[in-house]
C-alpha positions in Angstrom: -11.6 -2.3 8.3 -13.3 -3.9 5.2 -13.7 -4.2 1.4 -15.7 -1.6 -0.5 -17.0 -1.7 -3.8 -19.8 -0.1 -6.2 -21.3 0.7 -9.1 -22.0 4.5 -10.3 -24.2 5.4 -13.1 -22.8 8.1 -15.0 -25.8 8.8 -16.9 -27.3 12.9 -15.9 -30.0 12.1 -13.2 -32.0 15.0 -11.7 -31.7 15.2 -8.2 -34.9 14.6 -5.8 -36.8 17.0 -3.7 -34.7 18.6 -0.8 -34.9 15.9 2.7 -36.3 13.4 0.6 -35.3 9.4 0.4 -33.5 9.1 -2.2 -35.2 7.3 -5.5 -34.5 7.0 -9.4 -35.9 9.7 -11.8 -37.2 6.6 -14.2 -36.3 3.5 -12.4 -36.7 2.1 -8.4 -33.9 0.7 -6.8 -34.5 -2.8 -7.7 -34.2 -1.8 -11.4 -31.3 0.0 -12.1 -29.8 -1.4 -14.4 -25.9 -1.1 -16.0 -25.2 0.2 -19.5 -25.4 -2.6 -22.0 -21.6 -1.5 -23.1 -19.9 -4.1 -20.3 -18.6 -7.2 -22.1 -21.0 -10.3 -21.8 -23.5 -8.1 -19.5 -26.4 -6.7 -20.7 -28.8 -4.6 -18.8 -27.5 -5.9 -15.4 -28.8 -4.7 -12.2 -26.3 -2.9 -10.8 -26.4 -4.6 -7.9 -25.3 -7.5 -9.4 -21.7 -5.9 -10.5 -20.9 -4.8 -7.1 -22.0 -9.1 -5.4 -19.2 -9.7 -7.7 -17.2 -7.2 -6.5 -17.4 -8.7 -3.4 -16.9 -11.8 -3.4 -13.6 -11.2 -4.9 -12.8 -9.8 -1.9 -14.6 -11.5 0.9 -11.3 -12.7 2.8 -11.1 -8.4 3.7 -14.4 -8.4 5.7 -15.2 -11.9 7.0 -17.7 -10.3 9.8 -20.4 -9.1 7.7 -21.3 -8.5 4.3 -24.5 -5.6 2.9 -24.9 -4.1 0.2 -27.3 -1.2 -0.7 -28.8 0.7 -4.0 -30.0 4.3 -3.8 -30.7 6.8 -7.1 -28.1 5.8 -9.7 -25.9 3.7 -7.2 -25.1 0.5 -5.9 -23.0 0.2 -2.9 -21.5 -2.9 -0.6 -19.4 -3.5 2.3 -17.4 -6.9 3.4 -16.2 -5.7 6.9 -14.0 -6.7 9.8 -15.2 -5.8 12.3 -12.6 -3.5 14.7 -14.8 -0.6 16.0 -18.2 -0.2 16.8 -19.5 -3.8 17.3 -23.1 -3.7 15.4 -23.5 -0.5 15.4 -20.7 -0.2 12.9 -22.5 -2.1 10.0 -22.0 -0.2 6.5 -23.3 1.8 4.4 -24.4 4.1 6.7 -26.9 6.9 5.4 -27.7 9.9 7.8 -30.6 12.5 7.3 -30.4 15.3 10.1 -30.2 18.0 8.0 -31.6 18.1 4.3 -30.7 15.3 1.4 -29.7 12.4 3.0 -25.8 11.7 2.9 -24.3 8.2 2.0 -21.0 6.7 3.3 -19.4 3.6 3.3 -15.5 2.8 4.1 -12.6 0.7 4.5 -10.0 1.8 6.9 -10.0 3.7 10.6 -10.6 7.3 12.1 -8.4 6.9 14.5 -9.7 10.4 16.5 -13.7 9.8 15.5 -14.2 10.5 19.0 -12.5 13.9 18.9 -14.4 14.9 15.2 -18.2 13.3 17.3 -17.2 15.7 19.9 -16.9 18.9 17.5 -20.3 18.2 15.7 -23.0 20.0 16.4 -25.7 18.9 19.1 -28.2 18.4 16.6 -26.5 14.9 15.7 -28.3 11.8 16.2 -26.6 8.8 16.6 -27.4 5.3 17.3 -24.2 4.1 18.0 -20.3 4.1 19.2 -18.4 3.6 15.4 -16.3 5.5 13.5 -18.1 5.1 10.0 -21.1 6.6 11.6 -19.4 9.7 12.9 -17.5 9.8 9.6 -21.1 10.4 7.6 -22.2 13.0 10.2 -18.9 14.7 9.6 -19.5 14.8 5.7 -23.1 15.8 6.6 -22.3 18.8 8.3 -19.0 19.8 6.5 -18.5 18.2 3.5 -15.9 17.6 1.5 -13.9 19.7 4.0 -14.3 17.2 7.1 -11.6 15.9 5.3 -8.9 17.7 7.0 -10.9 16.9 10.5 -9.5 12.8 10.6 -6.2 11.4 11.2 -6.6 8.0 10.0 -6.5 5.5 6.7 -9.2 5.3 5.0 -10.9 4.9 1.4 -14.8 6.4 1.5 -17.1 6.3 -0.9 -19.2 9.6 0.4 -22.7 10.7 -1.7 -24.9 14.0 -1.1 -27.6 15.0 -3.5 -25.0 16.9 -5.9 -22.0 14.2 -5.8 -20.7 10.9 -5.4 -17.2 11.5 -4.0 -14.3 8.6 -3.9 -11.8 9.7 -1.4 -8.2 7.8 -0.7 -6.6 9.1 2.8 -3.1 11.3 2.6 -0.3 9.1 1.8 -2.8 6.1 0.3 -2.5 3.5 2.9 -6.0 1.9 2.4 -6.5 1.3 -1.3 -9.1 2.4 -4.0 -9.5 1.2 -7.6 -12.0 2.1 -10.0 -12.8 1.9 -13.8 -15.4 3.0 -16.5 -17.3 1.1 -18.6 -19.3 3.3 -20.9 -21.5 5.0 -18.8 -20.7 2.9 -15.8 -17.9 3.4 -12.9 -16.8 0.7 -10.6 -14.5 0.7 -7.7 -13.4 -1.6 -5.4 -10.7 -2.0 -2.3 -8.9 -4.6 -4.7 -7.6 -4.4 -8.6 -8.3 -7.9 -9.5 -11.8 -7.6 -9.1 -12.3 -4.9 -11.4 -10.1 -6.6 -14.2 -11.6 -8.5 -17.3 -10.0 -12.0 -17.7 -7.5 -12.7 -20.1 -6.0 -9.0 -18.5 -4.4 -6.5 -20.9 -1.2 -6.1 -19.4 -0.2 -2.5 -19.4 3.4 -1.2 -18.1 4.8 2.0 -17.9 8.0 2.8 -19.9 9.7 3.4 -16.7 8.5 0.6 -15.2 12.0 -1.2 -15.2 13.3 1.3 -14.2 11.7 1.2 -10.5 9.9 -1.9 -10.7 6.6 -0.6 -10.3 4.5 2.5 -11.5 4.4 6.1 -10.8 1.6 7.2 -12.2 -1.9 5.3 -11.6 -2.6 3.4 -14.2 -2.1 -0.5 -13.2 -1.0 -3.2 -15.0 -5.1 -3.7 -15.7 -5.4 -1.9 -18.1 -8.3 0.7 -18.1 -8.2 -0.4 -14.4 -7.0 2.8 -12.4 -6.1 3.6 -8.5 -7.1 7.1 -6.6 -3.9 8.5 -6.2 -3.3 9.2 -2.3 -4.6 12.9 -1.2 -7.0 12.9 -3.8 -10.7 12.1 -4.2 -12.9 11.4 -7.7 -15.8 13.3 -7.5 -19.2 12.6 -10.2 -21.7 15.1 -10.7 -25.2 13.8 -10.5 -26.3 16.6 -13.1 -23.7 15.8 -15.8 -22.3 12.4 -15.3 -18.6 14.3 -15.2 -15.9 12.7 -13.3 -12.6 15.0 -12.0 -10.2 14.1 -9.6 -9.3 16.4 -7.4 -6.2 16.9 -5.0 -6.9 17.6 -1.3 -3.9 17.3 0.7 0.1 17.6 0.0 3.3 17.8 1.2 5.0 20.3 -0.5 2.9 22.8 1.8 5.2 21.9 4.8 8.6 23.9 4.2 11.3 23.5 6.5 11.6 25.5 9.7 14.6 25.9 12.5 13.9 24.5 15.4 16.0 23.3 18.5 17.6 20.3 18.7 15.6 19.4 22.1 12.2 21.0 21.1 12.4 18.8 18.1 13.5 15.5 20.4 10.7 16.2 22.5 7.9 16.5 20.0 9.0 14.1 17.8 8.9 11.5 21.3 5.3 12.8 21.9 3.7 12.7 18.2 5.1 9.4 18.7 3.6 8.4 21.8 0.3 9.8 20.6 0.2 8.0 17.7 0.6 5.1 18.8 -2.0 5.5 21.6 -4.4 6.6 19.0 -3.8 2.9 17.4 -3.9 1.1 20.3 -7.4 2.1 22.1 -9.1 -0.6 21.5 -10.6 -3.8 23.4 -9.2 -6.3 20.9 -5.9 -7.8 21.9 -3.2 -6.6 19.5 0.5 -7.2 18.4 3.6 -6.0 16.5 5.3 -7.3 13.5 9.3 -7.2 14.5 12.8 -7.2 12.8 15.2 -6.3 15.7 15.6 -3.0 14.3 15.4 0.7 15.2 11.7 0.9 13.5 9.4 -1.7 14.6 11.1 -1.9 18.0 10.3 1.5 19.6 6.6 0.4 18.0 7.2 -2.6 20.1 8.8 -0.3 23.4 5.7 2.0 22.9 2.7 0.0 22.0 3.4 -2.9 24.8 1.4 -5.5 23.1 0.1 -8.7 23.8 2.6 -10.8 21.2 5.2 -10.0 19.2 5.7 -11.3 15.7 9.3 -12.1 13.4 10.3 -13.9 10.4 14.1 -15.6 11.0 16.4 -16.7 8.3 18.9 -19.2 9.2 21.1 -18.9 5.7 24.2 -17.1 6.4 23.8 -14.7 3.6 21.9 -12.7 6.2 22.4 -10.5 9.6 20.9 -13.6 12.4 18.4 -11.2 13.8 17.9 -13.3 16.7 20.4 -11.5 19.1 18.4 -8.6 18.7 14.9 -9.9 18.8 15.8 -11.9 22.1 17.3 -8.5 23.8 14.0 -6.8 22.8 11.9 -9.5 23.9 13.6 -9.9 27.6 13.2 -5.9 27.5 9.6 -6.3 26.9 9.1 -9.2 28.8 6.9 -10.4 25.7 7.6 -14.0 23.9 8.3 -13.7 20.3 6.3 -15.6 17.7 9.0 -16.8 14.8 7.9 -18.2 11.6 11.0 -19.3 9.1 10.1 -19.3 5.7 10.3 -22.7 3.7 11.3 -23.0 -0.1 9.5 -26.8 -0.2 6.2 -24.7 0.0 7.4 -21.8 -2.1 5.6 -22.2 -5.8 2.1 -23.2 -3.4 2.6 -19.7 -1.6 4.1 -17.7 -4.2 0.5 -18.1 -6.3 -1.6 -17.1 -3.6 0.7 -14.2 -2.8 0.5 -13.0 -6.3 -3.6 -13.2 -6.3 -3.4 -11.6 -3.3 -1.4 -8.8 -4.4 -3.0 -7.7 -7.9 0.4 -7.4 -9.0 4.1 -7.8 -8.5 6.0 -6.4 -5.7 9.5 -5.0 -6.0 10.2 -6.5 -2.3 11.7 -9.8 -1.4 10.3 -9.2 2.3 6.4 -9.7 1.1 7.3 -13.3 1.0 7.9 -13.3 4.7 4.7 -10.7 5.8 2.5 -13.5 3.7 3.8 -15.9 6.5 3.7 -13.5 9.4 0.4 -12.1 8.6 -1.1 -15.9 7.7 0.4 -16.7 11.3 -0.8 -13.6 13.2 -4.0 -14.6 11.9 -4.1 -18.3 12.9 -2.6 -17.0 16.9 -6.4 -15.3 16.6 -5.1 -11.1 16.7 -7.1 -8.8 14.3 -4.8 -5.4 15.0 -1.3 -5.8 14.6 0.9 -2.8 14.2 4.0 -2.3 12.7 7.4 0.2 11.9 6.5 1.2 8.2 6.8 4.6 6.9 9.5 6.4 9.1 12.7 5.5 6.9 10.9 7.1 3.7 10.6 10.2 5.1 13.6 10.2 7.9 16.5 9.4 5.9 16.4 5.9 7.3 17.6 3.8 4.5 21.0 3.1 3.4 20.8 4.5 0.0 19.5 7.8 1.9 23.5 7.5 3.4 25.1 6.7 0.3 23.4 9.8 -1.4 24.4 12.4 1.6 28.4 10.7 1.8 29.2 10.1 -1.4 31.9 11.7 -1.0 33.3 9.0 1.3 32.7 5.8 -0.5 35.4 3.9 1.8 33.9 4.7 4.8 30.6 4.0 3.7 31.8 0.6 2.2 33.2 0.1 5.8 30.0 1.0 7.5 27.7 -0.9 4.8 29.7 -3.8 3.8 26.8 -6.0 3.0 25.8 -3.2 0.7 29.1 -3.1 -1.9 26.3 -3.6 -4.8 24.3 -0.8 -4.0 27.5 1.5 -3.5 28.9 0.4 -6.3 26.4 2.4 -8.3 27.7 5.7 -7.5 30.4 5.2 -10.0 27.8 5.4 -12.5 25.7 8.4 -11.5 25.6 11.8 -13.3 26.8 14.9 -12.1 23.4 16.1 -10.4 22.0 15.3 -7.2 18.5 14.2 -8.7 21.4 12.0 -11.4 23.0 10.4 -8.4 19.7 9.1 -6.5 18.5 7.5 -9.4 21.8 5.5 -10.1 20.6 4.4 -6.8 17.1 3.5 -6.8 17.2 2.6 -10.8 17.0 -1.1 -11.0 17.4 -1.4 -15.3 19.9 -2.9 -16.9 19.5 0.0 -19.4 19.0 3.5 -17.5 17.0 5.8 -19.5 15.8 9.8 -19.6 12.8 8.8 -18.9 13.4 7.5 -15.2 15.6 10.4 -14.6 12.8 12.6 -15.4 10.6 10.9 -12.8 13.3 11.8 -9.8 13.8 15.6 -11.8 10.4 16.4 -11.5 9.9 14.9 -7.7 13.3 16.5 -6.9 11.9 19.6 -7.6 8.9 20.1 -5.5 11.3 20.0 -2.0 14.2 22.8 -1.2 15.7 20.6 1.5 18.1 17.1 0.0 16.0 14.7 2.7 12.9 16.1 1.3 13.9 15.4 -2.1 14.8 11.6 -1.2 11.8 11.6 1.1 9.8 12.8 -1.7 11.0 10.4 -4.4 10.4 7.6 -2.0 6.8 8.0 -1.2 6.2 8.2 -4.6 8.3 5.8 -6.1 8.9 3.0 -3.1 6.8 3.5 -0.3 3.1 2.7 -2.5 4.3 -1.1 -3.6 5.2 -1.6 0.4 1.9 -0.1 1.6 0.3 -2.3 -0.9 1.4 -5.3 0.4 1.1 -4.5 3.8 -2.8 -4.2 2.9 -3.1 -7.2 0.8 -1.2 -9.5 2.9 -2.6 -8.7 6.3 -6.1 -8.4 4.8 -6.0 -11.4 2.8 -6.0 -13.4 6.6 -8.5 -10.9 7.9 -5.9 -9.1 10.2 -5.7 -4.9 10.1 -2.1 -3.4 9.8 -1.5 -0.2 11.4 1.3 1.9 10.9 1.9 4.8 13.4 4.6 6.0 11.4 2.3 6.9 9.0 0.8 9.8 11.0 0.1 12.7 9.3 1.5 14.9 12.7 4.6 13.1 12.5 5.2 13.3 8.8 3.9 16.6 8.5 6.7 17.3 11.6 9.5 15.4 9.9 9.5 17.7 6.7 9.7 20.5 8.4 13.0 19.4 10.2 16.4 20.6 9.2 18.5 17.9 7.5 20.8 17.8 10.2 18.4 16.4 12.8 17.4 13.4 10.7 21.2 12.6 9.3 24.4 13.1 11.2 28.0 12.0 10.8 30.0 11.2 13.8 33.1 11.8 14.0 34.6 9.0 13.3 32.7 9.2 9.5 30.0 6.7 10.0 26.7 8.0 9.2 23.8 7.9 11.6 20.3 7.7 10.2 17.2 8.7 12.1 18.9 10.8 14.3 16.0 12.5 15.8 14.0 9.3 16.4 17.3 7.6 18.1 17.8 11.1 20.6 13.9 10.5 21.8 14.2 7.3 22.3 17.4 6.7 23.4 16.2 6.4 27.2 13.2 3.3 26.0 15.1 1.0 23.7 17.2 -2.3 24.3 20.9 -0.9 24.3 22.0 -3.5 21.8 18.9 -2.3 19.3 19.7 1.6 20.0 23.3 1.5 18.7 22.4 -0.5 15.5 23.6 1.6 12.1 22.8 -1.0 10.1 19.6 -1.5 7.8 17.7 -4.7 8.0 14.1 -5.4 7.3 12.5 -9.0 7.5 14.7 -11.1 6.3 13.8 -13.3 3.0 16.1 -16.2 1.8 13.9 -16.0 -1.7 16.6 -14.5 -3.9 18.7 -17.4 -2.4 16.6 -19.8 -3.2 15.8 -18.8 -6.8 19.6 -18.7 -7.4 19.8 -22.2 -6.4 17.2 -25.2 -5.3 15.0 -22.9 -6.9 16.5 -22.5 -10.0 14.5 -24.6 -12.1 11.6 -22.8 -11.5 12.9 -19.4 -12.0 13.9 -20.6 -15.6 10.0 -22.1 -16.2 8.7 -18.5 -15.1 11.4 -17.0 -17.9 9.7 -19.0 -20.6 6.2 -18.2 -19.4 7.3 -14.6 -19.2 8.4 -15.0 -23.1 5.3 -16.3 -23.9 3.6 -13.4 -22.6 0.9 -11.3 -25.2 2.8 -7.8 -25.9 3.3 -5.5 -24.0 5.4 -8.1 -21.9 8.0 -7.3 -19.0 10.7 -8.6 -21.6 13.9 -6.3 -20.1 13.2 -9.3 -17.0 12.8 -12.1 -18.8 16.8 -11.4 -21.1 18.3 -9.7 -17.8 17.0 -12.7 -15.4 19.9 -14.8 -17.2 22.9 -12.4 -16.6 22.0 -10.7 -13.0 23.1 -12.6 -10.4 20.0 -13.6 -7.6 22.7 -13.2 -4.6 23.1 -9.8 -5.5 19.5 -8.0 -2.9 20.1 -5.0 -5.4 19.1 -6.4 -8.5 15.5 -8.7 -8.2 15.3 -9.9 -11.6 14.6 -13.8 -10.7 11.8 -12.5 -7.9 10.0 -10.1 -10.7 10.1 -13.0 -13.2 8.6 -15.6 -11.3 5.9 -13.0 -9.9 4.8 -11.4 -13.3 4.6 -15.2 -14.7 2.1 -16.5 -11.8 0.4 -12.9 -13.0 0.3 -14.3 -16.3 -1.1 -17.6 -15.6 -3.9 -16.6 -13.3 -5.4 -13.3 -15.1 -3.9 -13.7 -18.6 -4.6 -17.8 -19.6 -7.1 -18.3 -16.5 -5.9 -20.8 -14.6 -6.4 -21.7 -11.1 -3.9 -21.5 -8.5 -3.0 -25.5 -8.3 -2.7 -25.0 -12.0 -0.7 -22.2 -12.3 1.6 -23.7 -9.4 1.7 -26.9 -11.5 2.4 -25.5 -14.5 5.3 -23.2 -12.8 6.8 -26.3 -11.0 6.8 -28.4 -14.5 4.0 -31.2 -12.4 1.3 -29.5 -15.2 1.7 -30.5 -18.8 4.3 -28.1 -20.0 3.6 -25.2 -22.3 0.7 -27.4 -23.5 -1.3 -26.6 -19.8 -1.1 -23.3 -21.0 -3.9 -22.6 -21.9 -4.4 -20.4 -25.5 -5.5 -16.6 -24.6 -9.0 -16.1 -25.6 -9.6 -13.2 -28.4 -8.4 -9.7 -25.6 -11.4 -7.8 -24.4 -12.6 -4.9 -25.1 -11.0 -1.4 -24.5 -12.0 0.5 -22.1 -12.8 4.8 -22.5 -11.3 6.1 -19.0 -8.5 8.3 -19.7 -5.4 7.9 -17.0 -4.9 10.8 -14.6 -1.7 12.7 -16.0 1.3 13.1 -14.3 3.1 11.3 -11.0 2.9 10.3 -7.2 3.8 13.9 -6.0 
C-alpha cells in the first residue's frame, strides 16, 4: 500500500533498441525536462513535478520513499510497507525477456502467489512481494495479466510501446491525473495535482446525488481513472485513450438452488477473507454491531476490534450488539465517541484529507476510528463495505421492492419516515421511483433521472438495476473515504466484500435469494448472506432487519451547539467564485439537520473548508479560525488571486457504468 505519482511526456519519442536500458532520444535522465506550458514552471525536470507530488501525499507511505526517471518519464513511490519487507521497494523494472518493463503501485494482489506460480520458469526474482510478481506478470502477458489478480490496486505499468495507468475493477484504490500541454501527471491523491486558488467545477447533477458521476472532479482539468479502466499513452504519438477492461453487465443472472447458492456464497466468503488476512502483521476490524462488518468480525478473528458509539438518543445504542459480538468473539472492543468541542479542528483535516466533500455523515467517525486504529499501532484493518450495494442491503433497496406496502415498511423502518416519505413523490417508472429515493435536491430535475435511466438499463434483473445505480452513484464517495481516511494515518483498509468472486456471484443471483418477505410483511435484506451465516453469528446480530452504519451525531450537532458555525460556512459558501454549490448554501436554511435524509448543513460546512484551503489558501488553523469566527471575519478571507490557467484535457464522456 502506498502513494504513486508521475510525470509523462507526451511529446513522440522513438523507442530504443530491443533489450536495451531504457534512455532519451535527445536528453539523459537527469535532463528531462517538462513543457514550459505549466504555470510558474519553466523547463522543470520532471523529476521535480512528481517530489512534489509526493510530498503531498507522504502520510500514504511513511516506510519509504524513491523515485525513478527512465525515457520520457518520471516515476515515485511513498510506500507502506504490508508485503514483501525490502524486497517490495518500488518502482520495480524487470528485463527477462526483451525491453525492460516498468511498474509501480499502490494497493494489494491479494493471490500474487497464485499469478508467481503460473509464470513461466524463466522468471527471476529477487524477492517475496507482490509489486515484483505484478511486473513479471505484465512482462509476460501484458495488458492481459489483468484479468490474472484479484486485488485493489492503481499501477502505473510501461513497455517500450506504452505507458499504461490502470485502476482495479470497482476503483477501490484511487488514480488522478491531468495534462498540462504536453505533460501528464497522476497521482493517488486529487489535491496534489490541483493548482491553488482551484477552479471549482460541479456537475449539473451534482445536487442531485451529492457527488459526481462522471470523472471530472471538482479540480477542474483534474480527472480520476474511472474503475475497470486503464489510460494508455503511445510512446510513438504522444496519444492518450482510455480504455475499458472489465464490467459488470457481462454477468447475467442464472438459476441456481437455494443451497448451492448458500454454500458458495459462505465459501467465496471464507476465501476472501483468508486471502486478506495472510499476513504476519497483526490486524483488526472496523465494527457497527451489524449484519456486515460482524460476519467480517466472525470470519477474520482478529487481533482487536474497532467502533464508534453515539450516546445521543437520536440513534439506535449500538452497544447491546457490539458487547454480544465481542463476548462471541472473545475480542475487547476499542470505542472512540466522537466530540463536537474538537469538531471545526477535525473537520479541516478531514476535508484536506478527502480532496473533496463526502455525501456521508459516517466519515466523521472513520476519521476517528482510523486516527485511533493507527495510534493502537495496526496497519491492516478490515472492514464490511461493499455487500449492501450490490446485495439489496440498504433500506431504500426495501422501500423500492415494497412500495407497495408503505405501512408495513413505515412499521419495519420507523426511524426511516423521511426517506419513505419520498415515494409519494416518485414517477410512475421503476428507474422514477429510485431516484425520488436516492435524489437529495430540493429541485429534482431530468437530468438526474437520466443518470438512474441510463444505469437502469444496462441490468434485466430490479437488484441489479439498484446494485448498478449504487456502485456508480454511492458506493465511489464511500470507497473514497475509506482510502483517504485510513491512509491519511498510515493504516490499509480492506474490504472482502469487494471481491470480484463474490460480486461477480451476487449478480448472477435471482432476486429472490438476496430480498425476501416473510410472512408477516417485513422485508429481509441480504437474504443469502444471513442463510450462510446463520450458524457463525451472535443470535442477537443475526435477527437484526434494521440498517445502521457508524453512528455520527454531526447532523445533530450542526442543528444545534453547532449552529453557529454551520451559518459561518453558509456565508463562506456565498462568497464562493462561480460556479459555487449555491442550491446548499439557500436550501441549508429551510432543511431541517435532524432529518439523516437531507445533509445540507454537513455539505455546506465541507464545501466551505474546501473553499478556504484550495480556493483563498489558507492553512488549516486558519481556515478553522476563520470557520469558528476566532479569525478576523470575512476580512481573514483572504482575496482570490487572478484563476489559473485552463487546462486542454478533455473529460472522459459518459457515467460510472
Amino acid at each position: 500500500m502506498c502513494g504513486i505519482a508521475g510525470a509523462l511526456s507526451l511529446l513522440p519519442r522513438l523507442p530504443g533498441p530491443p533489450g536495451s536500458p531504457d534512455s532519451a532520444v535527445s536528453a539523459g535522465p537527469s535532463e528531462l525536462f517538462a513543457p514550459s506550458g505549466l504555470p510558474g514552471r519553466t523547463r522543470r525536470p520532471l523529476s521535480g513535478h512528481v517530489l512534489d507530488l509526493l510530498r503531498g501525499q507522504q502520510h500514504r507511505g511513511p516506510d519509504e520513499t524513491r523515485l525513478r526517471s527512465y525515457d520520457g518519464i518520471s516515476v515515485g513511490v511513498c510506500r507502506l510497507s504490508i508485503v514483501g519487507g525490502e524486497s517490495g521497494s518500488q518502482p520495480v523494472s524487470v528485463d527477462c525477456r526483451g525491453p525492460r518493463r516498468i511498474v509501480a503501485f499502490n494497493g494489494e494482489i491479494y493471490n500474487y502467489r497464485d499469478v508467481r506460480a503460473d509464470l513461466p520458469g524463466h522468471h527471476r526474482f529477487t524477492g517475496s512481494s507482490d509489486s515484483e510478481v505484478l511486473a513479471h506478470a505484465f512482462e509476460e502477458w501484458g495488458i492481459t495479466c489483468l484479468g490474472r489478480f484479484n486485488g485493489m490496486f492503481a499501477i502505473c505499468a510501461r513497455d517500450d510501446t506504452a505507458t499504461y495507468l490502470i485502476r482495479d475493477r470497482f476503483g477501490v484504490k484511487p488514480l488522478y491525473y491531468t495534462r498540462d500541454d504536453d505533460l501528464l501527471r497522476f497521482s493517488s491523491e486529487a489535491r496534489c495535482l490541483a493548482s491553488v486558488p482551484a477552479r471549482l467545477v460541479l456537475e449539473p447533477t451534482y445536487p442531485d446525488f451529492e457527488t459526481g458521476v462522471g470523472f471530472q472532479t471538482p479540480f477542474e482539468g483534474v480527472l480520476e481513472v474511472p474503475p475497470g479502466h486503464y489510460l494508455r499513452v503511445d510512446h510513438r504519438t504522444g496519444a492518450v485513450v482510455l480504455h475499458r477492461y472489465y464490467c459488470l453487465e457481462d454477468f447475467p443472472v442464472e438459476p441456481i438452488d437455494e443451497a448451492e447458492a448458500v454454500h458458495t456464497f459462505r465459501e467465496l466468503a471464507e476465501d476472501a477473507v483468508r486471502v486478506r488476512t495472510h499476513t504476519d502483521l497483526g490486524y483488526g476490524v472496523y465494527v457497527s454491531g451489524g449484519l456486515d462488518s460482524s460476519v467480517i468480525a466472525c470470519l477474520a478473528r482478529p487481533d482487536a476490534l474497532f467502533s464508534a458509539v453515539v450516546t445521543d438518543r437520536t440513534y439506535t445504542d449500538e452497544r447491546p450488539y457490539l458487547r454480544s459480538l465481542c463476548d462471541h468473539l472473545g475480542i475487547a472492543c476499542q470505542t472512540v465517541t466522537p466530540d463536537p468541542t474538537a469538531f471545526v479542528t477535525q473537520l479541516v483535516d478531514l476535508v484536506a484529507t478527502l480532496d473533496f466533500p463526502v455525501t456521508t455523515l459516517a466519515a466523521f467517525s472513520q476519521y476517528l476510528l482510523s486516527k485511533e486504529a493507527s495510534a493502537q499501532g495496526l496497519r491492516i484493518m478490515l472492514s464490511g463495505l461493499g455487500l449492501d450495494e450490490y446485495l439489496g442491503g440498504y433500506t431504500r433497496h426495501a422501500a423500492f421492492l415494497a412500495r407497495d406496502r408503505p405501512s408495513l415498511l413505515r412499521a419495519q423502518y420507523p426511524s426511516y419516515a423521511p426517506l419513505l416519505d419520498r415515494l409519494g413523490t416518485a414517477g410512475p417508472s421503476e428507474s422514477s421511483v429510485y431516484y425520488a429515493l436516492i435524489n437529495r435536491s430540493p429541485r429534482p430535475g431530468a437530468e438526474g433521472l437520466a443518470v438512474v435511466d441510463k444505469l437502469f438499463s444496462t441490468q434485466r434483473s430490479p437488484l441489479n438495476r439498484l446494485a448498478a445505480t449504487d456502485m456508480a452513484i454511492s458506493l465511489p464517495p464511500l470507497l473514497r473515504a475509506d482510502d483517504r481516511l485510513n491512509m491519511r494515518f498510515g493504516v490499509e483498509s480492506r474490504a472482502p466484500f469487494m471481491d470480484y468472486r463474490l460480486v461477480e456471484f451476487a449478480y448472477r443471483l435471482p432476486d429472490a435469494l438476496k430480498v425476501r418477505r416473510t410472512p408477516d410483511g417485513r422485508v429481509l435484506t441480504k437474504y443469502v448472506m444471513r442463510r450462510a451465516f446463520a450458524d457463525l453469528l451472535p443470535e442477537r446480530i443475526g435477527r437484526r432487519t434494521d440498517k445502521v452504519g457508524f453512528p455520527s451525531a454531526v447532523a445533530v450537532w450542526l442543528a444545534g451547539p453547532l449552529s453557529p458555525v454551520v451559518r459561518r460556512a453558509r456565508e463562506i459558501v456565498e462568497d464562493m467564485p462561480q460556479p459555487q454549490p449555491a442550491p446548499w448554501s439557500t436550501a441549508a436554511r429551510q432543511a431541517s439537520s435532524h432529518d439523516e435524509f437531507s445533509r445540507t448543513s454537513w455539505q455546506v460546512v465541507q464545501w466551505a473548508v474546501w473553499s478556504l484551503l484550495f480556493q483563498h489558501g489558507l492553512d488549516p488553523a486558519e481556515a478553522g479560525g476563520e470557520l469558528t469566527g476566532n479569525g478576523r471575519g470575512r476580512s481573514a478571507v483572504r482575496e482570490p488571486p487572478p484563476p489559473p490557467r485552463s487546462t486542454h484535457l478533455p473529460s472522459p464522456s459518459g457515467i460510472r457504468s
